[in-house]
C-alpha positions as CSV (number, residue, x, y, z in Angstrom):
1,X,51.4,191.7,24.9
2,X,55.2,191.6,25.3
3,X,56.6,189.6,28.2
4,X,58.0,192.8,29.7
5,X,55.0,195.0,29.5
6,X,53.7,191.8,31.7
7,X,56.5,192.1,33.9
8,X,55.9,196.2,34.2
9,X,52.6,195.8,35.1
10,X,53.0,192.8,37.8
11,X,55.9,195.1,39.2
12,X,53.8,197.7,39.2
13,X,50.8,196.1,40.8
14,X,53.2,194.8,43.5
15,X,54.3,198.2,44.4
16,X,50.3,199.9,44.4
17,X,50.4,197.2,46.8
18,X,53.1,197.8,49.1
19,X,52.2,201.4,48.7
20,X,48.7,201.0,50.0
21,X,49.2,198.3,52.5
22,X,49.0,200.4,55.7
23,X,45.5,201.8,54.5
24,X,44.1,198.6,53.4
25,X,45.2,196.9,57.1
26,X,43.5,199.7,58.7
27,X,40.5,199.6,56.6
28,X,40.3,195.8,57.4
29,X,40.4,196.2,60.8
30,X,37.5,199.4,60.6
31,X,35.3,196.6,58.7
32,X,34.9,194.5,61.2
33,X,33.8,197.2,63.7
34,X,31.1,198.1,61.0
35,X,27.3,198.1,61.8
36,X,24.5,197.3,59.5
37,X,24.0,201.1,58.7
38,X,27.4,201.2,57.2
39,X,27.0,198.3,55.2
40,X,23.9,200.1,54.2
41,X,25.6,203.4,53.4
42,X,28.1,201.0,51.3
43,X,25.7,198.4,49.6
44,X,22.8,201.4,48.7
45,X,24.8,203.6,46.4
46,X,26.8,200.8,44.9
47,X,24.0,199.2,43.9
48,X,22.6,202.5,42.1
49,X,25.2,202.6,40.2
50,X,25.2,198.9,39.2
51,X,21.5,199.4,38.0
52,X,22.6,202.5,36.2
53,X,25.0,200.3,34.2
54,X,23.0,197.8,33.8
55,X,20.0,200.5,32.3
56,X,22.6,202.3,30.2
57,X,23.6,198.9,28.6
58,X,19.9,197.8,27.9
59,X,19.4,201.3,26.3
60,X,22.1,200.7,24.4
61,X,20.7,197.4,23.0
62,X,17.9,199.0,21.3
């Protein structure tokens, strides 16, 4: 890849950054209010989905 494609991108990604920064500080500081459910409402699905992946690629195998 060209060194200013590399430099795009990392300028880029600095921006999404900058952009989002008020969100993720608030959602940083709503994390550590969080209880076990919401973990629970968090970890359940996401880990659905991993073992959908991870069924999809063994499917794929045979």
């Amino acid at each position: 890849m060209p060194f200013w494609q590399l430099l795009l991108i990392g300028l880029g990604m600095v921006a999404l950054i900058f952009l989002f920064r008020p969100g993720i500080k608030r959602a940083f500081e709503q994390s550590r209010k969080a209880t076990s459910d919401d973990w629970r409402g968090l970890l359940l699905p996401l880990g659905a989905v991993v073992l959908f992946v991870i069924v999809i690629i063994a499917m794929a195998r045979h």
